[in-house]
C-alpha positions as CSV (number, residue, x, y, z in Angstrom):
1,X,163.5,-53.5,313.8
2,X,162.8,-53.7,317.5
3,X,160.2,-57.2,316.0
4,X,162.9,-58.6,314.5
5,X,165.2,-58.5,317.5
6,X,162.3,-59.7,320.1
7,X,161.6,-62.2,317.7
8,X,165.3,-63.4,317.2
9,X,165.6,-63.4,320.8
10,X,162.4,-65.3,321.6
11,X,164.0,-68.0,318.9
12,X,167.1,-67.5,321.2
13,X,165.6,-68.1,324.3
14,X,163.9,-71.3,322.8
15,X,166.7,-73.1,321.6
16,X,168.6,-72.1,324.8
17,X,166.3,-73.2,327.0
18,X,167.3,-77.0,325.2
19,X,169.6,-79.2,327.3
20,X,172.7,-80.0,324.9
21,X,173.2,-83.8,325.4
22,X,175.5,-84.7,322.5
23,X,177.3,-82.9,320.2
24,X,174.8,-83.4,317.3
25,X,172.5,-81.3,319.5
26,X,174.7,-78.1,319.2
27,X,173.3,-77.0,315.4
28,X,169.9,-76.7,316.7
29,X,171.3,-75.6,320.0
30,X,173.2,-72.7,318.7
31,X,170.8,-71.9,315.6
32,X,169.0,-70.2,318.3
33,X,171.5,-67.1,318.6
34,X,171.3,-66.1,314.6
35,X,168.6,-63.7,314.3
36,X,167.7,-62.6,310.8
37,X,165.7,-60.4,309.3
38,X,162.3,-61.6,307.1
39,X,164.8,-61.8,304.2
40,X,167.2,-64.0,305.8
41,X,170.2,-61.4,306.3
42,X,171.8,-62.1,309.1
43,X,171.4,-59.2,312.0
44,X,173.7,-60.7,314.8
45,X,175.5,-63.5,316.6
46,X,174.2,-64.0,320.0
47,X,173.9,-60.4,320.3
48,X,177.3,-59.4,318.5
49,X,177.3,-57.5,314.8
50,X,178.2,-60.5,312.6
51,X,181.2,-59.2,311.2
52,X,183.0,-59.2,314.4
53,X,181.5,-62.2,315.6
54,X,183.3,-64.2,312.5
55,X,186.4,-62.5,313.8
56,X,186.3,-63.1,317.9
57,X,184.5,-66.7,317.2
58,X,187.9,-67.8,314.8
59,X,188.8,-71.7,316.1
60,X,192.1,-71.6,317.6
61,X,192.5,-75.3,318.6
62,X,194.8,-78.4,318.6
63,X,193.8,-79.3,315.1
64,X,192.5,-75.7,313.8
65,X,195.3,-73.4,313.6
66,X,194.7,-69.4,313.1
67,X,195.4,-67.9,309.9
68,X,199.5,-67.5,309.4
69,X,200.4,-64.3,311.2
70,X,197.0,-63.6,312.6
71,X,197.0,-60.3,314.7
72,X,194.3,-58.3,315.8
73,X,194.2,-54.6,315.0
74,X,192.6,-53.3,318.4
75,X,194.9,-54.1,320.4
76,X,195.1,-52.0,323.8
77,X,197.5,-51.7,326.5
78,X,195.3,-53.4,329.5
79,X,197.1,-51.1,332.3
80,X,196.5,-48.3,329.9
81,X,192.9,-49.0,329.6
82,X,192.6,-48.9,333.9
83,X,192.8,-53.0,333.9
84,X,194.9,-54.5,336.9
85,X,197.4,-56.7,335.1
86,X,200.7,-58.6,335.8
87,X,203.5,-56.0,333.7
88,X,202.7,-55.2,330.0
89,X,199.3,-56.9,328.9
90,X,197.8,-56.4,325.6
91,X,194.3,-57.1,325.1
92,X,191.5,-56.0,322.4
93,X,189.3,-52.8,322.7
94,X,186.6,-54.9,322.2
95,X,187.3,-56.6,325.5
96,X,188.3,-53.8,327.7
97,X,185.1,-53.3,329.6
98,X,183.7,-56.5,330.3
99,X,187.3,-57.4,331.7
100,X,187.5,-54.5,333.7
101,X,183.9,-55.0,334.6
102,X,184.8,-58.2,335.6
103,X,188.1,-57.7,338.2
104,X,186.6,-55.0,339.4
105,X,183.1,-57.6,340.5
106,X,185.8,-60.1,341.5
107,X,187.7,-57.8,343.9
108,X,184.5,-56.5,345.4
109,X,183.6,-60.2,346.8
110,X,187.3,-60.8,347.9
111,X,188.7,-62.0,344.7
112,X,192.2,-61.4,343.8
113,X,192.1,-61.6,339.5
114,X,193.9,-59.7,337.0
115,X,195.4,-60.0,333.5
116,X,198.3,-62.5,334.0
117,X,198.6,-63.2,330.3
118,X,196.8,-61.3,327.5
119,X,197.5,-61.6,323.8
120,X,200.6,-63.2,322.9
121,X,202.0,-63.1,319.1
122,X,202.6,-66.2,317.0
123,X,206.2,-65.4,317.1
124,X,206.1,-65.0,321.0
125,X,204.3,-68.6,321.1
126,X,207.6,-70.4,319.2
127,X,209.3,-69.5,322.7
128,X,206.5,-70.4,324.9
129,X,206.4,-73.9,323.6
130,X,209.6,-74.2,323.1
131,X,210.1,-73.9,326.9
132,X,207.6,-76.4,327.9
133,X,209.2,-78.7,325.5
134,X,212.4,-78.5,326.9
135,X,210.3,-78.4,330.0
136,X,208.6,-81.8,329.1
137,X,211.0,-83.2,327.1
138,X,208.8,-84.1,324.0
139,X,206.5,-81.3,321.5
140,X,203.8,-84.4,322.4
141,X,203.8,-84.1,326.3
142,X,204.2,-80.1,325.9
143,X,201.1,-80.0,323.5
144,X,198.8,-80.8,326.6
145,X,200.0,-78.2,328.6
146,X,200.7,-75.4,325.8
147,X,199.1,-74.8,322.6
148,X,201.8,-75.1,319.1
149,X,202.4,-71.5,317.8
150,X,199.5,-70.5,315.8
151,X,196.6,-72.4,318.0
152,X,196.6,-70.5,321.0
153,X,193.6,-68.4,321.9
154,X,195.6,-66.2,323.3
155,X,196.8,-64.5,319.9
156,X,193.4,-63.7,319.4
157,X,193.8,-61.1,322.1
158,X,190.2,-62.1,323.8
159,X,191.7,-64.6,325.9
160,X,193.4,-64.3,329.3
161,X,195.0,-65.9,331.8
162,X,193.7,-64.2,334.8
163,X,196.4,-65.0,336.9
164,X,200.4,-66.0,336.9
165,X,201.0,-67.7,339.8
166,X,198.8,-70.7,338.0
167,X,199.4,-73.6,341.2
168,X,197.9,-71.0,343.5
169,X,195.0,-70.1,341.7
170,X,194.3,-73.6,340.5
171,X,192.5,-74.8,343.6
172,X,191.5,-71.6,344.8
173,X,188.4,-69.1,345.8
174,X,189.3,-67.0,342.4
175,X,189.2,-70.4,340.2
176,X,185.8,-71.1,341.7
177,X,184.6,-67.6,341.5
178,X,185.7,-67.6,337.8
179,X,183.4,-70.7,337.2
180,X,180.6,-69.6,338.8
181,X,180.9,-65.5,337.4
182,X,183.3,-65.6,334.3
183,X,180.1,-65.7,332.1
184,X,178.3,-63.0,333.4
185,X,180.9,-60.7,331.4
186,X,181.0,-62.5,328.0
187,X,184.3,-65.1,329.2
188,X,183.8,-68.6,329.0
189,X,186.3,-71.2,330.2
190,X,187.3,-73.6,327.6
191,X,190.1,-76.0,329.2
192,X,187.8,-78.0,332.5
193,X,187.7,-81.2,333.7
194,X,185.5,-83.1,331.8
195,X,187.1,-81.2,328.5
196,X,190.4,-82.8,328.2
197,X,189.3,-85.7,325.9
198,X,188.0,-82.9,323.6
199,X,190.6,-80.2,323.5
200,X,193.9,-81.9,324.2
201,X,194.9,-79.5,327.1
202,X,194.5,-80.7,331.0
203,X,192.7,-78.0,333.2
204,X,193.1,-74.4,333.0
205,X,190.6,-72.6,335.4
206,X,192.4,-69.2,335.2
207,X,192.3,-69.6,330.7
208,X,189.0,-67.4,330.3
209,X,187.9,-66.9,326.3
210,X,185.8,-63.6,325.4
211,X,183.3,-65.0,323.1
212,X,180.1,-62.0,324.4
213,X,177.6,-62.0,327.0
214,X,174.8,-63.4,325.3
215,X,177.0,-66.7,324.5
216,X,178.9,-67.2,327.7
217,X,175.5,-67.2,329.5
218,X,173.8,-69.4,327.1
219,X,176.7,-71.8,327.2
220,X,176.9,-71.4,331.3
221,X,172.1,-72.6,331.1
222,X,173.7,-75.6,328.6
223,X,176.1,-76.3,331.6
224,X,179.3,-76.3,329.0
225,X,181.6,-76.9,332.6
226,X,180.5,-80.1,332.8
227,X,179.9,-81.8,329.6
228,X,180.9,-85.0,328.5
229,X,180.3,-85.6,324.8
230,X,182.1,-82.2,323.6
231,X,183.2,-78.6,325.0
232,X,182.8,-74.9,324.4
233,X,185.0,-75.2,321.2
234,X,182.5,-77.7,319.5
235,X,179.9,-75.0,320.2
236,X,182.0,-72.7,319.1
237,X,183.2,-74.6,315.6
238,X,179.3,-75.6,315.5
239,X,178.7,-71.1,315.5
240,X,181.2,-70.2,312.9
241,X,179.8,-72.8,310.4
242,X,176.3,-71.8,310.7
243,X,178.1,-68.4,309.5
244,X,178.9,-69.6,306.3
């Protein structure tokens, strides 16, 4: 077992090191994180037991909606699991320690971060959009500043907002600090800049997606931030296909 993983990761490593360009690089760019066994059963994700990786890797985009009603069952209380956060925050057991893990690095350089918005329910997001129509005055305007119920990440419960007070944090030491740190705990940030003409949404530097550790650093190498011919949800899409 332990050749089979040094192996996988030494594919890993290989494909990693490979600068994605385009986004018909990404299959051989992301083929790298599937290690296998010598019989071609598939032993993990970028580190992550495949099962679960299917599950936390789920597109939730403009176009690609989530299953009807999709819910996670290990949902936590983030306060109740010792994670600073902005009133009642769910967010999965999965997720718990690299997010505490990761206010806790932020507010040891300075950093002011918490859970401002966790895991919100497909139901909850009718309201949520609703608002920012009315807010917008068309569903078309609203769609690039809030996801349609049933495509946010955030009903995934691996994504968080960490902040509420978004026009502070926009411009600020914690939105750099996220760019530069958010992958060192398995988040990677999938609304930038140079993302917009891919995703649909403008800018969201305080929208952090769990996706692992081994991924978020392999995407932060490929330099994801600052792409121009796709995003982190192309490699994403390009991870969950090569899962069959």
């Amino acid at each position: 077992m332990r050749r089979r993983a040094f192996l996988g990761a030494v594919a890993a490593a290989a494909a990693w090191s490979t600068t994605v360009h385009a986004q018909s690089d990404l299959p051989a760019w992301t083929s790298g994180g599937l290690a296998r066994d010598s019989g071609g059963t598939l032993l993990s994700v970028f580190g992550l037991d495949p099962e679960l990786a299917a599950d936390v890797l789920r597109p939730a985009t403009r176009d690609v909606a989530l299953p009807d009603g999709y819910a996670p069952a290990d949902l936590v209380s983030a306060t109740g699991a010792g994670v600073a956060s902005a009133g009642a925050q769910l967010i999965r057991s999965v997720i718990v320690d690299d997010t505490y893990a990761l206010v806790e690095a932020a507010q040891a350089d300075g950093v002011d971060v918490y859970v401002g918005s966790g895991y919100r329910s497909q139901s909850f997001q009718v309201t949520v959009f609703a608002a920012q129509v009315a807010r917008w005055g068309s569903a078309e305007l609203a769609n690039r500043y809030s996801a349609e119920p049933g495509h946010s990440q955030h009903q995934l419960g691996t994504t968080i907002d960490f902040t509420d007070n978004f026009r502070a944090f926009r411009d600020s030491a914690a939105a750099a600090w996220l760019q530069a740190h958010a992958h060192q705990f398995g988040f990677l940030l999938p609304y930038t800049q140079t993302s917009q003409e891919f995703t649909g949404y403008v800018p969201e530097p305080w929208h952090a997606r769990w996706v692992g550790r081994q991924l978020a650093g392999a995407l932060q190498t490929a330099g994801y931030q600052t792409w121009t011919d796709s995003c982190a949800d192309d490699a994403l899409a390009v991870v969950t296909r090569l899962l069959g």
